[in-house]
Phi, psi and omega in degrees: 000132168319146170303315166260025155298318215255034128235153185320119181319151181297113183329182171261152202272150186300145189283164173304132203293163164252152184268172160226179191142171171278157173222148173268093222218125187268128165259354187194165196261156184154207190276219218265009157280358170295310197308143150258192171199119181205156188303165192206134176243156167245156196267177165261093187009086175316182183291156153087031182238177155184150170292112158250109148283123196280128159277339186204130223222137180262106167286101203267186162245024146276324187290339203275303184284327187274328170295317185284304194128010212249330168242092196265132160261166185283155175260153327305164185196140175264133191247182189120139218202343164214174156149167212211147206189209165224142135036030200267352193194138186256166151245177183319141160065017140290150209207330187256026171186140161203189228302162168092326179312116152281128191226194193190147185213209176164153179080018194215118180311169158114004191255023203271056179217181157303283181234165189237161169252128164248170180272143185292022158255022179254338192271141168233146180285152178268113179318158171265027198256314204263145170261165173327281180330263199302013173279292180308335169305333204240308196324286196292329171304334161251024139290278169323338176283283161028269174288319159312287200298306174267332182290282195320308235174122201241126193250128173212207175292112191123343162286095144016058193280172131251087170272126167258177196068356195343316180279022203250192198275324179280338153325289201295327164266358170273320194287324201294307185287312192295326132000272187319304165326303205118354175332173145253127173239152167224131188244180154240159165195159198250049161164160170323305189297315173305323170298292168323326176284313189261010147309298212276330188278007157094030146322135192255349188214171187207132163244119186249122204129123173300319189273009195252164189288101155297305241266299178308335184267336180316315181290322171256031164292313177302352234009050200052035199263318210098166219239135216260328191216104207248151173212119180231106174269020172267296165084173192092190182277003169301310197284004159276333166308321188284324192307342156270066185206007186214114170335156168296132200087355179266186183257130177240124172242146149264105137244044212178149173218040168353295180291344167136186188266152188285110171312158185297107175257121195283170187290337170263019141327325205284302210188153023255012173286331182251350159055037192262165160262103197236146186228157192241058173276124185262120191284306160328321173304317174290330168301337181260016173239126197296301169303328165289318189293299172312307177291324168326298148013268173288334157276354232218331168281309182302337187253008162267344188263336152305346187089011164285099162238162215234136167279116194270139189232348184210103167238154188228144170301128152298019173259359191253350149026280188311294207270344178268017177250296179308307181312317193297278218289350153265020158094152090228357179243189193208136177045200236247147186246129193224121193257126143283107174344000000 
């Protein structure tokens, strides 16, 4: 018999250990009493996956809309939409990250947990100057900031911005990026102590007050023309208020309905006397196309090492799940919300 008749095949390599852990889990939609909280096992990462142990996990107000039911998931579901950790385990045919790796992500359900399986081209590795925490404060809100800034509606020196929440988590990273653009920026925000802040984040101008006439004053910031461009994530009877706060010919994105949902607008609200341009745009959607997301990425790593970081104003244990939700939507946090494992 040959020698290599006579030896044993090499065994086969051990599968990638499964993870365990806690998970934060919805069986039905409604306010932040729904959550459960239970152990959670992960399988071990098919091709093109990984095992992420999360350190830090990012709270959105998408996450807000898949719990109530205004953006409905199949039941039960773990909601949660970024977050950042480390490395345990690759599956077959990963290649751009590994074990040991810190990375971060956004835009993929599922994070309201210890550990997750994610698809490895969603994870980007972390410089080691940024920690966990401010990766996750910031990623999908600084997708999104992105996706304003560059997709929607392209800001640069001479622009007009119109921001609401300004002080709020994805605010604070728009007036901030737009600044860096070269911007005019005008935020809103609902109280004074919230105005210092986005002051202090390089607003040039703050209309302060939930109630307050934004529109007059952005016009007589404008020499009455109005703000070349709005991005309101407020919803509600707000986004039509903004829509006189913005010259003939801007732009308006809705990304959002903090305040509830956006009444029925008919098309000449738009146009043709106000001639606006108004976009619906979904930061998930930019998020799923793969070549946008890596440059995104990559500017978005670039514009952190420039110093556009997300204020973290609020962390909660991820077993406080509930109560970091009940805060987000009565207005009671500031800058970025964050759940830790």
């Amino acid at each position: 018999m040959s020698e290599e008749r006579m030896t044993a095949a090499p065994a086969p390599a051990p599968a990638p250990a499964i993870g365990a852990g806690l998970e934060v889990r919805i069986a039905r939609f409604g306010d932040p009493s729904v959550f459960e909280i239970g152990p959670a096992t992960v399988a071990a990462p098919g091709p093109g996956e990984i095992l992420l142990r999360q350190d830090s996990i990012g709270v959105n107000f998408i996450d807000v809309y898949h719990r109530a039911g205004l953006y409905a998931l199949p039941m039960p579901a773990v909601i949660g939409v970024e977050g950042a950790g480390v490395v345990e385990a690759v599956g077959a045919d990963v290649t751009t990250v590994a074990i040991g790796d810190r990375v971060v992500y956004g835009g993929a359900v599922g994070g309201y947990a210890t550990r997750r399986l994610l698809p490895a081209w969603r994870a980007v590795r972390l410089p080691d100057a940024v920690s966990a925490e401010a990766a996750a404060a910031l990623w999908l809100k600084g997708l999104t900031a992105h996706m304003l800034l560059t997709r929607t509606c392209s800001v640069g020196p001479g622009t007009v911005l119109l921001v609401h929440a300004a002080a709020g988590g994805l605010g604070a990273v728009l007036v901030r990026w737009a600044k860096r653009l070269g911007a005019t920026v005008i935020g809103t925000v609902g109280s004074e102590a919230k105005a210092e802040i986005a002051r202090g984040l390089g607003a040039d101008q703050v209309v302060v007050g939930r109630d307050a006439d934004f529109a007059t004053a952005v016009r007589a910031a404008t020499n009455g023309l109005g703000a070349d461009y709005a991005i309101d994530g407020i919803g509600g009877a707000t986004l039509l208020r903004t829509f006189d706060a913005v010259r003939k010919f801007g732009t308006v994105a809705s990304v959002g309905q903090a305040a509830g949902p956006i009444p029925p607008i008919r098309v000449e609200e738009i146009g043709p006397m106000r001639s606006l341009s108004l976009a619906r745009p979904s930061v998930m959607a930019y998020a799923a196309d793969e070549a946008t997301y890596r440059r995104a990425s990559a500017d978005l790593l670039a514009a952190m090492a420039e110093g556009i970081m997300a204020e973290i104003g609020a962390r909660y244990p991820l077993a406080e799940a509930a109560r970091a939700h009940a805060d987000l939507e009565a207005g009671r946090t500031v800058g970025s919300v964050i759940l830790l494992p």
